[in-house]
mmCIF file as gemmi writes it, N, C-alpha and C atoms, coordinates in Angstrom:
data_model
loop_
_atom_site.group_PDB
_atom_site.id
_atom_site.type_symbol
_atom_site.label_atom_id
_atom_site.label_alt_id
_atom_site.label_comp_id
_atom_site.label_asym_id
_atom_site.label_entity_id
_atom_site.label_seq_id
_atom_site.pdbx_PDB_ins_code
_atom_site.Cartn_x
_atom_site.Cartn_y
_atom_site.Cartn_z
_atom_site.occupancy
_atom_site.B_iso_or_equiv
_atom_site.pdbx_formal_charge
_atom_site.auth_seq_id
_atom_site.auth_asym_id
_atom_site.pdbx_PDB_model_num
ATOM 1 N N . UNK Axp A 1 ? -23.705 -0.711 -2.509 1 0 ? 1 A 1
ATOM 2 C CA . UNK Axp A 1 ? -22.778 -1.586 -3.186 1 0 ? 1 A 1
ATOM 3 C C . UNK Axp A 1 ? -22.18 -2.555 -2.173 1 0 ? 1 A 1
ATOM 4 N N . UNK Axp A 2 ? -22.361 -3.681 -2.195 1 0 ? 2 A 1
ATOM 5 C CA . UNK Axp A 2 ? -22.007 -4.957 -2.234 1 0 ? 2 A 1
ATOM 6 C C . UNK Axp A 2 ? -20.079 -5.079 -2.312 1 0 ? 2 A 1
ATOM 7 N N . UNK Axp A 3 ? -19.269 -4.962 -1.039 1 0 ? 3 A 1
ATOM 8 C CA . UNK Axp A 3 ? -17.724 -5.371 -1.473 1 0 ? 3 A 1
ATOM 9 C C . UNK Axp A 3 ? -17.659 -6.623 -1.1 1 0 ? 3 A 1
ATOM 10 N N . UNK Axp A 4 ? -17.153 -7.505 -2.428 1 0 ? 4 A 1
ATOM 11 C CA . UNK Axp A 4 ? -17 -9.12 -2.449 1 0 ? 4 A 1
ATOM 12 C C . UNK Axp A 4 ? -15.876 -9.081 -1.194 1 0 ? 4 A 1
ATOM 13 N N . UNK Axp A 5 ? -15.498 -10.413 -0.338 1 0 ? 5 A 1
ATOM 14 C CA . UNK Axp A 5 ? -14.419 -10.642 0.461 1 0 ? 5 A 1
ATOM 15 C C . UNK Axp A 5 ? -13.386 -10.341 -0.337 1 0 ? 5 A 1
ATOM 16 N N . UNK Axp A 6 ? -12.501 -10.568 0.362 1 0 ? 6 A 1
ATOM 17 C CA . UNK Axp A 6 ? -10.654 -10.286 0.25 1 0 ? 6 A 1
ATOM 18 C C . UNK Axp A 6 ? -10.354 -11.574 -0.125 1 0 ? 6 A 1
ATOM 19 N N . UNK Axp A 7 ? -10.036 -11.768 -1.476 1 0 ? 7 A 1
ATOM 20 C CA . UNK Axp A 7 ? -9.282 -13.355 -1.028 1 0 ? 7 A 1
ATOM 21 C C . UNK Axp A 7 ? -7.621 -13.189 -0.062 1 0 ? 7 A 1
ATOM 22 N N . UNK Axp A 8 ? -6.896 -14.428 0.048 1 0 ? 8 A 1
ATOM 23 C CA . UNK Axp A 8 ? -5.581 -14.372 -0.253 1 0 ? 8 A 1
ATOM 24 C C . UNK Axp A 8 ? -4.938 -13.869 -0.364 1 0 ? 8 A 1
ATOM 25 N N . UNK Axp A 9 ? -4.956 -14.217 -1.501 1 0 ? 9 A 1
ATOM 26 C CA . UNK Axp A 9 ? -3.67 -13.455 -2.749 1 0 ? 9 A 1
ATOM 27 C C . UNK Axp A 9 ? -3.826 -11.459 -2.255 1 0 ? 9 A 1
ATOM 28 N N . UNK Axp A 10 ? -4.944 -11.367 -2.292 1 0 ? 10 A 1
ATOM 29 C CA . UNK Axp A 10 ? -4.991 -9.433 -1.959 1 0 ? 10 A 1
ATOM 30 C C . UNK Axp A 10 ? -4.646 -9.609 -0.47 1 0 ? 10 A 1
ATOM 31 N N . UNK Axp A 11 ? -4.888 -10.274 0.616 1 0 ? 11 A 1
ATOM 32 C CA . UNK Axp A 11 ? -4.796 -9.885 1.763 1 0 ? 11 A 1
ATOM 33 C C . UNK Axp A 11 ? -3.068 -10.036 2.038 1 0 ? 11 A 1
ATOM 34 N N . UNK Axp A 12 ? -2.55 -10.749 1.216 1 0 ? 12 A 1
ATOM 35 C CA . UNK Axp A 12 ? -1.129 -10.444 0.951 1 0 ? 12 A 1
ATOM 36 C C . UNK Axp A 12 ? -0.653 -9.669 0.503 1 0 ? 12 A 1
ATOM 37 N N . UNK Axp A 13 ? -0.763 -9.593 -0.527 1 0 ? 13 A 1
ATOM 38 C CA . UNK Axp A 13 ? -0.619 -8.199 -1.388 1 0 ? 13 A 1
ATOM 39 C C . UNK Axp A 13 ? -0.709 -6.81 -0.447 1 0 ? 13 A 1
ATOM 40 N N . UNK Axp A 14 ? -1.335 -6.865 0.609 1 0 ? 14 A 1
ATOM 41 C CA . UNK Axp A 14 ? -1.251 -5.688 1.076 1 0 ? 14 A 1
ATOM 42 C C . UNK Axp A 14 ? -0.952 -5.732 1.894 1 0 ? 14 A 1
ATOM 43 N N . UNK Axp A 15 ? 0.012 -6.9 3.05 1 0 ? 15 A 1
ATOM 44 C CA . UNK Axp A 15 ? 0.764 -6.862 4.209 1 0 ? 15 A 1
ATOM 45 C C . UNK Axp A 15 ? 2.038 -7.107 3.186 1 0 ? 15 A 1
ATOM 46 N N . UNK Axp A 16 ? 2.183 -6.596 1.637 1 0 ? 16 A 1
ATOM 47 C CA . UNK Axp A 16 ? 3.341 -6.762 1.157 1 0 ? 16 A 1
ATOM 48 C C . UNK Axp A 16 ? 3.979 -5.262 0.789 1 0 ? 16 A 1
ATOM 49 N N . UNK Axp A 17 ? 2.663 -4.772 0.666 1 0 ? 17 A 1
ATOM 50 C CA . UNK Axp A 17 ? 2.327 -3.054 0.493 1 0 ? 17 A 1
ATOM 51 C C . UNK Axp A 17 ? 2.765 -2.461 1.72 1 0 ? 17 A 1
ATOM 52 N N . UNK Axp A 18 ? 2.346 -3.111 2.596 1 0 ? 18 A 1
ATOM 53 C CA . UNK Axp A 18 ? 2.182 -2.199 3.884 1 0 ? 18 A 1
ATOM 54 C C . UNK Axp A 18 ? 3.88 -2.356 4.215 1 0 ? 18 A 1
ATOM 55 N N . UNK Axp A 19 ? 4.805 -3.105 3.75 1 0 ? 19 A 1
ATOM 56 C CA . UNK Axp A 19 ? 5.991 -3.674 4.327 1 0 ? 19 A 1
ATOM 57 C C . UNK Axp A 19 ? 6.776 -2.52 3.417 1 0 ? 19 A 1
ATOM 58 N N . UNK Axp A 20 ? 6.656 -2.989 2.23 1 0 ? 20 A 1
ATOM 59 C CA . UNK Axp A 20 ? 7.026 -1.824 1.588 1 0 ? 20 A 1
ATOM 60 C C . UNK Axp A 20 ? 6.923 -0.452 1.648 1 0 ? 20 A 1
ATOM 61 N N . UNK Axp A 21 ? 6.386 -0.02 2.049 1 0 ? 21 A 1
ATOM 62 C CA . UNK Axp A 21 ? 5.916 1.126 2.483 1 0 ? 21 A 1
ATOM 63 C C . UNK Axp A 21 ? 6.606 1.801 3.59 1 0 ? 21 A 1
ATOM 64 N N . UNK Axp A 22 ? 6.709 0.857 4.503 1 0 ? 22 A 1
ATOM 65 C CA . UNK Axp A 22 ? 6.845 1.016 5.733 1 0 ? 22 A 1
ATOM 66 C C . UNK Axp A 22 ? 8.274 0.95 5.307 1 0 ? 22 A 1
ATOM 67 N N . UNK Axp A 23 ? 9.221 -0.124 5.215 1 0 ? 23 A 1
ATOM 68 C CA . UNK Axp A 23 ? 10.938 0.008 5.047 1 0 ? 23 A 1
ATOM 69 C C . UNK Axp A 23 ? 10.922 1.483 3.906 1 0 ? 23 A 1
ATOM 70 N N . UNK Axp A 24 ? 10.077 1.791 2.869 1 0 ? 24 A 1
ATOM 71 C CA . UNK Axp A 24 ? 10.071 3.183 2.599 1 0 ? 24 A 1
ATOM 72 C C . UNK Axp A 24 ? 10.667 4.193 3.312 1 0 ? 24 A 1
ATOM 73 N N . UNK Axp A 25 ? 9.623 4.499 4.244 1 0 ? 25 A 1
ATOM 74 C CA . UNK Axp A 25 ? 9.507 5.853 5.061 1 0 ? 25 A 1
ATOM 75 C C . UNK Axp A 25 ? 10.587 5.636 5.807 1 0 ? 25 A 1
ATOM 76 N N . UNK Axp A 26 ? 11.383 4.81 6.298 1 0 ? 26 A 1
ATOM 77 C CA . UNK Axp A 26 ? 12.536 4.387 6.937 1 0 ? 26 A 1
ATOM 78 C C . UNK Axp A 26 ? 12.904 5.04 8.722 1 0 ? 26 A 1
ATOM 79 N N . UNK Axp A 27 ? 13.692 6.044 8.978 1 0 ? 27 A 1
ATOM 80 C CA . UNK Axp A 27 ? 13.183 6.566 10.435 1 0 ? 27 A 1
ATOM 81 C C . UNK Axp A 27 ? 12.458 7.607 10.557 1 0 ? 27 A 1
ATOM 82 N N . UNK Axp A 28 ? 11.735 8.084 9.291 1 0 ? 28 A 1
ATOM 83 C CA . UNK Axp A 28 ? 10.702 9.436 9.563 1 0 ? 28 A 1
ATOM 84 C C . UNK Axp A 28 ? 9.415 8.429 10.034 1 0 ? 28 A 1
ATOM 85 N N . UNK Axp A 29 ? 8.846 9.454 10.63 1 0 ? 29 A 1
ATOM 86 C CA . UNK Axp A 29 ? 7.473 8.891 11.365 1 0 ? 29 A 1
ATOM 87 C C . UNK Axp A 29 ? 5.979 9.028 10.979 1 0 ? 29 A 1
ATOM 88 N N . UNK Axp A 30 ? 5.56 8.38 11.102 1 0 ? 30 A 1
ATOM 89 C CA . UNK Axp A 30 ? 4.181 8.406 10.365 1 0 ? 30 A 1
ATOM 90 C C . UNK Axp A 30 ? 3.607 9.517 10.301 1 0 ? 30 A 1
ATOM 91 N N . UNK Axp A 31 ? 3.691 9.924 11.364 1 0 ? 31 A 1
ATOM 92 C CA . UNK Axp A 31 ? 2.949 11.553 11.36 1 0 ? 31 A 1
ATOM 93 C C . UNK Axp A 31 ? 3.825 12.137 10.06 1 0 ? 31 A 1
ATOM 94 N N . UNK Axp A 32 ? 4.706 12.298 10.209 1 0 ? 32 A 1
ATOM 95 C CA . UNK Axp A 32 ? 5.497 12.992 8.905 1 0 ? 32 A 1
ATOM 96 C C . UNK Axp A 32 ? 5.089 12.867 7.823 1 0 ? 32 A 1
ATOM 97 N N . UNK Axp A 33 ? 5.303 11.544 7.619 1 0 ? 33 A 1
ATOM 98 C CA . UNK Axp A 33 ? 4.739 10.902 6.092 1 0 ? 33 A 1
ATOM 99 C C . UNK Axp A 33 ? 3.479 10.83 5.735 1 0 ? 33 A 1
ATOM 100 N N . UNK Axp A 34 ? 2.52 10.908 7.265 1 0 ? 34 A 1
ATOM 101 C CA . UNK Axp A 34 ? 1.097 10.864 6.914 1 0 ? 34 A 1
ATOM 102 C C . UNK Axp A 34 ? 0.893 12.518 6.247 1 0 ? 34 A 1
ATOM 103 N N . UNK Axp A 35 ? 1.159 13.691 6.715 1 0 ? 35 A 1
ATOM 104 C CA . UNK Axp A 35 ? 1.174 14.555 6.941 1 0 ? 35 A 1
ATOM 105 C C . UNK Axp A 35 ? 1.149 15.464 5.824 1 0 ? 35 A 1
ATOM 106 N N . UNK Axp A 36 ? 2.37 15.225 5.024 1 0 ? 36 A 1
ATOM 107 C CA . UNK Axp A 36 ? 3.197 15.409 3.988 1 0 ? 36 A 1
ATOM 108 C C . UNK Axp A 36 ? 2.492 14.645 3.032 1 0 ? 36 A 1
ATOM 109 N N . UNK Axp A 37 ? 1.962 13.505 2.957 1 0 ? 37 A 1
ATOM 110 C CA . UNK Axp A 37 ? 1.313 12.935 1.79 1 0 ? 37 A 1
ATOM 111 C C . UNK Axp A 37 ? -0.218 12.976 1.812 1 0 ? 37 A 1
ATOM 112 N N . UNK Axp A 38 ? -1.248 14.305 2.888 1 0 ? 38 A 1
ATOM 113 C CA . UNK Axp A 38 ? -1.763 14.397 2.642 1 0 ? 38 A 1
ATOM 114 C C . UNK Axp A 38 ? -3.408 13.253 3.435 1 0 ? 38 A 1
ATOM 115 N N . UNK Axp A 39 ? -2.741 12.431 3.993 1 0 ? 39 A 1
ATOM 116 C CA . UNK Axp A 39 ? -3.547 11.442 4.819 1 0 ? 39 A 1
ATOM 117 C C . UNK Axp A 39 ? -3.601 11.191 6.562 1 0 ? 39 A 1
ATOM 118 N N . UNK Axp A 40 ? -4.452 10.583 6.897 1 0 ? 40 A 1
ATOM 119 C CA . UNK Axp A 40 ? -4.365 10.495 8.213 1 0 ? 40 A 1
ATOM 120 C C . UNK Axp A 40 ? -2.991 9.587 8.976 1 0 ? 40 A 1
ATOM 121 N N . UNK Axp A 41 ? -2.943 9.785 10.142 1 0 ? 41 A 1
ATOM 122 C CA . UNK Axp A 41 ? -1.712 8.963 10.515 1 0 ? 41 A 1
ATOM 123 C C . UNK Axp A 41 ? -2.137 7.918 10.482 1 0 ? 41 A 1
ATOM 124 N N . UNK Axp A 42 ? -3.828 7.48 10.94 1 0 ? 42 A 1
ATOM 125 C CA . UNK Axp A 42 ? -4.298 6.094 11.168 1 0 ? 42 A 1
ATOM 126 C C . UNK Axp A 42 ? -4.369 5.243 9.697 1 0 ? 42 A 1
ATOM 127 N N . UNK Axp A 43 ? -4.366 6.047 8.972 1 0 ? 43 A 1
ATOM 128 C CA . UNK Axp A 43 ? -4.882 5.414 7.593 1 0 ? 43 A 1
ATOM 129 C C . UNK Axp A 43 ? -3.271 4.516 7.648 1 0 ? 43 A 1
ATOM 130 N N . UNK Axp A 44 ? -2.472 5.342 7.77 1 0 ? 44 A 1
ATOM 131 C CA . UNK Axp A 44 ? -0.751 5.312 7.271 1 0 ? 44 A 1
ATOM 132 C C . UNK Axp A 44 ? -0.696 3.932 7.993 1 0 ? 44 A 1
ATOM 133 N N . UNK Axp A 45 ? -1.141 4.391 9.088 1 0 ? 45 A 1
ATOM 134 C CA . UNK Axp A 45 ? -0.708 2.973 10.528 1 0 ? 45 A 1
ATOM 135 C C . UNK Axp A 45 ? -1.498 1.863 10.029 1 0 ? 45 A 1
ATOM 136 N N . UNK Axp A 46 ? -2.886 1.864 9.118 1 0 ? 46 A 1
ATOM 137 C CA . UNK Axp A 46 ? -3.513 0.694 9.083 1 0 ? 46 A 1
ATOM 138 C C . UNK Axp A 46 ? -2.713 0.243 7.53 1 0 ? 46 A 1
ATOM 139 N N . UNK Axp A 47 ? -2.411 0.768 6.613 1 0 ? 47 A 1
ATOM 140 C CA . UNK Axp A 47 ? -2.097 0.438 5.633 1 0 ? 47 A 1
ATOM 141 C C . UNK Axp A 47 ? -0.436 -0.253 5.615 1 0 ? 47 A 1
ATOM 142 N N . UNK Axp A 48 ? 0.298 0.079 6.339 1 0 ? 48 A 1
ATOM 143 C CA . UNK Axp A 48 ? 2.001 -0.085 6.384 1 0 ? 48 A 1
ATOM 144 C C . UNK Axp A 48 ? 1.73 -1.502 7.472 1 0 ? 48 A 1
ATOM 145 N N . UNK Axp A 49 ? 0.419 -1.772 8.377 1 0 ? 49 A 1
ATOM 146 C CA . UNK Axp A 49 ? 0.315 -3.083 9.439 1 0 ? 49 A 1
ATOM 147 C C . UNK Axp A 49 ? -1.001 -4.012 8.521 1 0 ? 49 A 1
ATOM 148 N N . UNK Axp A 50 ? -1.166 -3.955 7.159 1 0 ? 50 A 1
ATOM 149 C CA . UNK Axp A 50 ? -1.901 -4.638 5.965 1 0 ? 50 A 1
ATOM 150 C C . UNK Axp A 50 ? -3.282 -4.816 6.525 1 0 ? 50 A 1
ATOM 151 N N . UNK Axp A 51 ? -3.694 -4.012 7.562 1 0 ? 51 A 1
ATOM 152 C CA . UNK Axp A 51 ? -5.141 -3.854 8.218 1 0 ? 51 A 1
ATOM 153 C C . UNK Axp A 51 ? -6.178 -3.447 6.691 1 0 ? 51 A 1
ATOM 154 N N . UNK Axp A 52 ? -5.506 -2.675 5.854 1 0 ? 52 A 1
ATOM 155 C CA . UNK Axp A 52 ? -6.351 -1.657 4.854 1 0 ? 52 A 1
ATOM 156 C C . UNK Axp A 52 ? -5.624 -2.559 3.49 1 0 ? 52 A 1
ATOM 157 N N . UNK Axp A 53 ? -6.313 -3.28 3.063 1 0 ? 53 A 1
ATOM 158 C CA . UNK Axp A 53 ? -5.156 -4.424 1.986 1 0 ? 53 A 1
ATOM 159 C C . UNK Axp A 53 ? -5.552 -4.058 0.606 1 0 ? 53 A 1
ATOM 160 N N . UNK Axp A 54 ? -6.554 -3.101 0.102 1 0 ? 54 A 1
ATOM 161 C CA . UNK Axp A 54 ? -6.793 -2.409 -1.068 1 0 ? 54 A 1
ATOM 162 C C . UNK Axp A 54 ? -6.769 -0.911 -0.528 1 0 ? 54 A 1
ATOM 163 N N . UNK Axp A 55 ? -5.881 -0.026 -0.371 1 0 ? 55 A 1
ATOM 164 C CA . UNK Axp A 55 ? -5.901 1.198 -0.057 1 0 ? 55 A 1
ATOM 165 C C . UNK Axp A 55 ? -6.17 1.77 -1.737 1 0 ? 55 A 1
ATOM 166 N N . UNK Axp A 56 ? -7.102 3.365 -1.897 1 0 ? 56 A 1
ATOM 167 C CA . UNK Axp A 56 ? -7.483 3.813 -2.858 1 0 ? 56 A 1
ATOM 168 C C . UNK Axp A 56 ? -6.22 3.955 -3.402 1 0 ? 56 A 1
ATOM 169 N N . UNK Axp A 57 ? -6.065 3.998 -4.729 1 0 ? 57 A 1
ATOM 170 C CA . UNK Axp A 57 ? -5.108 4.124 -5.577 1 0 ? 57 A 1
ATOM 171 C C . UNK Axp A 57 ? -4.29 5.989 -5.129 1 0 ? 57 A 1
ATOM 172 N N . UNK Axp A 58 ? -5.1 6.687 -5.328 1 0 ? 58 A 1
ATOM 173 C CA . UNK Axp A 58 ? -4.752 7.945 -4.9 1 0 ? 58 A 1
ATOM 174 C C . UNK Axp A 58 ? -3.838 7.839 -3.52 1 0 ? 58 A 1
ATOM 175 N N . UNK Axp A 59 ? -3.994 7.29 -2.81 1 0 ? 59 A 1
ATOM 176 C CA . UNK Axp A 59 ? -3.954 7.298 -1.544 1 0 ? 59 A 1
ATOM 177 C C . UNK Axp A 59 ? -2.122 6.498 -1.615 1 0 ? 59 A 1
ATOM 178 N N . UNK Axp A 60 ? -2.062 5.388 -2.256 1 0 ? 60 A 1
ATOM 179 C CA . UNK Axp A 60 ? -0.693 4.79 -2.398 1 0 ? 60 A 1
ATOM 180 C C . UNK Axp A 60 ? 0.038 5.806 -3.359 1 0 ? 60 A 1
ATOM 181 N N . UNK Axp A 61 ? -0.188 6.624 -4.179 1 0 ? 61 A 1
ATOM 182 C CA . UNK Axp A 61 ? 0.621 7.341 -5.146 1 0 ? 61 A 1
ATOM 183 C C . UNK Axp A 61 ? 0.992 8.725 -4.027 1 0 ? 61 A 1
ATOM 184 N N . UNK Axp A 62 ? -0.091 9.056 -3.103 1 0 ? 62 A 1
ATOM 185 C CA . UNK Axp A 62 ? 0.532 10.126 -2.552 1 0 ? 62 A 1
ATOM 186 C C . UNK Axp A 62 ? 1.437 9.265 -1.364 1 0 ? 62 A 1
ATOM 187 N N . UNK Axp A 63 ? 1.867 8.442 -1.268 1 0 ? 63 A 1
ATOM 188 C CA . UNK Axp A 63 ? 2.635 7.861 0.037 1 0 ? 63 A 1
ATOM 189 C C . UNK Axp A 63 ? 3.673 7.619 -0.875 1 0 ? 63 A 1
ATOM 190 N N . UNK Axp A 64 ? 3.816 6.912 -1.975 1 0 ? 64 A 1
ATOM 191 C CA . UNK Axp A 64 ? 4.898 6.225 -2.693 1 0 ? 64 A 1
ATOM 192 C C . UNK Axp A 64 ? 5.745 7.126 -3.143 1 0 ? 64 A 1
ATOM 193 N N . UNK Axp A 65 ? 4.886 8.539 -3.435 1 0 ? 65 A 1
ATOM 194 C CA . UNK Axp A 65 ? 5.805 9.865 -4.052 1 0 ? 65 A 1
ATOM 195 C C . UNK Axp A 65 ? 6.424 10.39 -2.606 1 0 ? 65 A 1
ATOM 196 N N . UNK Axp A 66 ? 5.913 10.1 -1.426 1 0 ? 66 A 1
ATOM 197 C CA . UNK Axp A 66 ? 6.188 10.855 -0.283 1 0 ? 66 A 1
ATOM 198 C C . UNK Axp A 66 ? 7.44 10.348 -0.119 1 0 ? 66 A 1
ATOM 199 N N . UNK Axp A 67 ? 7.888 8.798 -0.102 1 0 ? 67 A 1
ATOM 200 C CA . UNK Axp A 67 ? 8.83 7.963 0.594 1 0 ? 67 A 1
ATOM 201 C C . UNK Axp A 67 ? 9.664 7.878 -0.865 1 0 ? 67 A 1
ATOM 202 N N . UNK Axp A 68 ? 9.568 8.222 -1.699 1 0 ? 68 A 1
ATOM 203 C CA . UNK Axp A 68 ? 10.186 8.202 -2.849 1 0 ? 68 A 1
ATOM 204 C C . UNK Axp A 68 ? 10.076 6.882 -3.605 1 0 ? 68 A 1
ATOM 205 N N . UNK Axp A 69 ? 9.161 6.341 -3.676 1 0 ? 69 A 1
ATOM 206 C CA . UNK Axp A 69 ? 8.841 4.989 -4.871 1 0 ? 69 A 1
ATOM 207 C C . UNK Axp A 69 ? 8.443 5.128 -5.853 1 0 ? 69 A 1
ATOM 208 N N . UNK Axp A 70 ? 8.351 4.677 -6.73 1 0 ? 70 A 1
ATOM 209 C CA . UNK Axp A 70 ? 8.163 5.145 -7.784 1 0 ? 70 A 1
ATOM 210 C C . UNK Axp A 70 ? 6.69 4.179 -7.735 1 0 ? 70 A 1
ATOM 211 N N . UNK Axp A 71 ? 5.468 4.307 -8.367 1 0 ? 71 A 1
ATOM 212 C CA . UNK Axp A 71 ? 4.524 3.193 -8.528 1 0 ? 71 A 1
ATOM 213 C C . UNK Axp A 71 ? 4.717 2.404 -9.311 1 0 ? 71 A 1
ATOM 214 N N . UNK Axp A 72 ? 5.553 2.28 -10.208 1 0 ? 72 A 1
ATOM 215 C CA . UNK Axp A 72 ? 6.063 0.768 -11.28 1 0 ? 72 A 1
ATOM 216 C C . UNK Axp A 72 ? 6.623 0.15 -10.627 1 0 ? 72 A 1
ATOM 217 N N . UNK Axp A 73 ? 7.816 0.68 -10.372 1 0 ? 73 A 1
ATOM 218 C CA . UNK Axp A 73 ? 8.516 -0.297 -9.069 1 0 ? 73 A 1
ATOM 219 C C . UNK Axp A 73 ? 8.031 -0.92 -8.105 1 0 ? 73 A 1
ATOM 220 N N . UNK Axp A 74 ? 6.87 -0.071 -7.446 1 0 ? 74 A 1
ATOM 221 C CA . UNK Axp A 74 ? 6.565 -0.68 -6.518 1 0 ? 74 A 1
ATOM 222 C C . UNK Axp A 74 ? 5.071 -1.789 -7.298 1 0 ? 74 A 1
ATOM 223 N N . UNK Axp A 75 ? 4.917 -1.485 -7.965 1 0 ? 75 A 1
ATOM 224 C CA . UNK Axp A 75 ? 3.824 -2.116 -8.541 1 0 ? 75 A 1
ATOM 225 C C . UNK Axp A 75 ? 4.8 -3.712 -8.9 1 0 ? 75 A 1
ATOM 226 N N . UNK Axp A 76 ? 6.093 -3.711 -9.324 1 0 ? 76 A 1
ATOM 227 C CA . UNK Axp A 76 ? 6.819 -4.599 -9.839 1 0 ? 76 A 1
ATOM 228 C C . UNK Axp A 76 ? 7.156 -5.822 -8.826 1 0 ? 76 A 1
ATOM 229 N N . UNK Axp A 77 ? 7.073 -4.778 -7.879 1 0 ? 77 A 1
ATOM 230 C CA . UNK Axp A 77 ? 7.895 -5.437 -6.519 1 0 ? 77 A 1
ATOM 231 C C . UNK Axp A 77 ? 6.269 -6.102 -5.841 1 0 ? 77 A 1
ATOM 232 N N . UNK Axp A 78 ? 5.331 -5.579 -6.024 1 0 ? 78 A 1
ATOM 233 C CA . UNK Axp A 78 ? 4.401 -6.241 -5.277 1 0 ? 78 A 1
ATOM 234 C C . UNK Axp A 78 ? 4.002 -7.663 -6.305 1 0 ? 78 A 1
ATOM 235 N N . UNK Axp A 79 ? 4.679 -7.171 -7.535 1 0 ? 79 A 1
ATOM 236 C CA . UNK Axp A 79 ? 4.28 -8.732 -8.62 1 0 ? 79 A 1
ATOM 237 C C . UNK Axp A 79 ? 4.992 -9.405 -8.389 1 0 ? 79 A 1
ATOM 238 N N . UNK Axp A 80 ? 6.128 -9.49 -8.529 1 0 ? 80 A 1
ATOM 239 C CA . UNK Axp A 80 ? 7.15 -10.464 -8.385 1 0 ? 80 A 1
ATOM 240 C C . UNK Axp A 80 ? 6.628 -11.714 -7.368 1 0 ? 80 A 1
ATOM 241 N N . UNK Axp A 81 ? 5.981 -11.132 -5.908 1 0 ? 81 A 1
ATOM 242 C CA . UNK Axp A 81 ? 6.2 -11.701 -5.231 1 0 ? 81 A 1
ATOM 243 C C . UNK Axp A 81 ? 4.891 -12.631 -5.429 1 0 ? 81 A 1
ATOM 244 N N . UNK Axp A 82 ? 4.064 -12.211 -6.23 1 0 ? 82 A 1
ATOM 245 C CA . UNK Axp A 82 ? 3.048 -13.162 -6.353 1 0 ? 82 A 1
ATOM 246 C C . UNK Axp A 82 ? 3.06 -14.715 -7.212 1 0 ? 82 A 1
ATOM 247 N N . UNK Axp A 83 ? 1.921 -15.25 -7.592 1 0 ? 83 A 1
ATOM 248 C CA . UNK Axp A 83 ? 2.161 -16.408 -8.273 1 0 ? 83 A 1
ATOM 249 C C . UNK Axp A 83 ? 2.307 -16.128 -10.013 1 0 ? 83 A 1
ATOM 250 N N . UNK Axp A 84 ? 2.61 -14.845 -10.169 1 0 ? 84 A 1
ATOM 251 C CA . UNK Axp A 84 ? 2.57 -14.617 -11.8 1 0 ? 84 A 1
ATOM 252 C C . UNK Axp A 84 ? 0.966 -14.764 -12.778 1 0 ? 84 A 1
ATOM 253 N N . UNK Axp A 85 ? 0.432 -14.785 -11.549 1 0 ? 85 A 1
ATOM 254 C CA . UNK Axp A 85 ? -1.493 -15.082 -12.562 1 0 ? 85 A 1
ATOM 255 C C . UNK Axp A 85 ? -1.778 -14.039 -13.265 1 0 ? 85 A 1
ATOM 256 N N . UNK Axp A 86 ? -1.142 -13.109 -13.161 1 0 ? 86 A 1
ATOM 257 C CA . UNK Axp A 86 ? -1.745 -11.641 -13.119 1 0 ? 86 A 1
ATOM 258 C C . UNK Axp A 86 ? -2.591 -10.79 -12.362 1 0 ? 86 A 1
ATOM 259 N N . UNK Axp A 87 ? -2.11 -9.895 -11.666 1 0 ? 87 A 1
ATOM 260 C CA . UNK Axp A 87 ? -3.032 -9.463 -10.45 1 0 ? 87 A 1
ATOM 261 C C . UNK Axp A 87 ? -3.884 -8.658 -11.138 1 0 ? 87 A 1
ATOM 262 N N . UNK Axp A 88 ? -5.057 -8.418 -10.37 1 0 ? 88 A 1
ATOM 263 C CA . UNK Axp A 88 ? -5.794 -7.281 -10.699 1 0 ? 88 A 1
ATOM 264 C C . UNK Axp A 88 ? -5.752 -6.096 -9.738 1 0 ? 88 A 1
ATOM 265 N N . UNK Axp A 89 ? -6.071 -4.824 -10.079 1 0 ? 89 A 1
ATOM 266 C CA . UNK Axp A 89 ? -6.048 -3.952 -9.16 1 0 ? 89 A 1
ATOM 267 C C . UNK Axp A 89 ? -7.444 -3.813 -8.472 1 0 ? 89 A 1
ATOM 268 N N . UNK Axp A 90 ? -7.896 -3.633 -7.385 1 0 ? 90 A 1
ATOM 269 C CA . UNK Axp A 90 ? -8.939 -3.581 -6.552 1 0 ? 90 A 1
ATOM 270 C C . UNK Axp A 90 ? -9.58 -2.378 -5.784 1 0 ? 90 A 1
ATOM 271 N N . UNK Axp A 91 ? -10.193 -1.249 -6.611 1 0 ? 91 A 1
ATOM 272 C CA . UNK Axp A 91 ? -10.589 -0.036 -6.049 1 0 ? 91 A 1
ATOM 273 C C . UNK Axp A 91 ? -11.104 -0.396 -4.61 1 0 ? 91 A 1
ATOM 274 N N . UNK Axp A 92 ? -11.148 0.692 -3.659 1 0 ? 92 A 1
ATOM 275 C CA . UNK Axp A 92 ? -11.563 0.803 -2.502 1 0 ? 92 A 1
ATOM 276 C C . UNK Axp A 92 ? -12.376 2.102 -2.478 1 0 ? 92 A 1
């Protein structure tokens, strides 16, 4: 399988993820949060620095429940900031 490029709009979207995420977890440390939610620290470190800009869906629900987000909210908060087109979601 063939993954089309990243436009834009997603490669934002996920240094918007990764921000969020990151003011999330607040002074606990990645290891913690990686740990606790089940993932690697590197994954944590590439996803919170928008290196990983479609992280698997599984993968943001166990971080968002870790740091306490809710996924609407944060799903809300990653819309807002866009142009209102309607995003799509982008398996990895």
């Amino acid at each position: 399988m063939v993954r089309l490029p990243l436009t834009p709009a997603e490669i934002d979207r996920g240094r918007r993820l990764g921000t969020a995420l990151r003011e999330a977890r607040g002074e606990r440390t990645i290891l913690e949060v990686a740990v606790r939610a089940g993932i690697s620290p590197e994954t944590l470190r590439k996803i919170e620095s928008g290196r990983v800009a479609t992280p698997a869906f599984a993968t943001i629900a166990a971080v968002a429940a870790e740091v306490g987000l809710s996924l609407d909210g944060l799903w809300a908060q990653l819309s807002d900031a866009s142009d209102g087109a309607g995003a799509t979601v982008t398996a990895s």
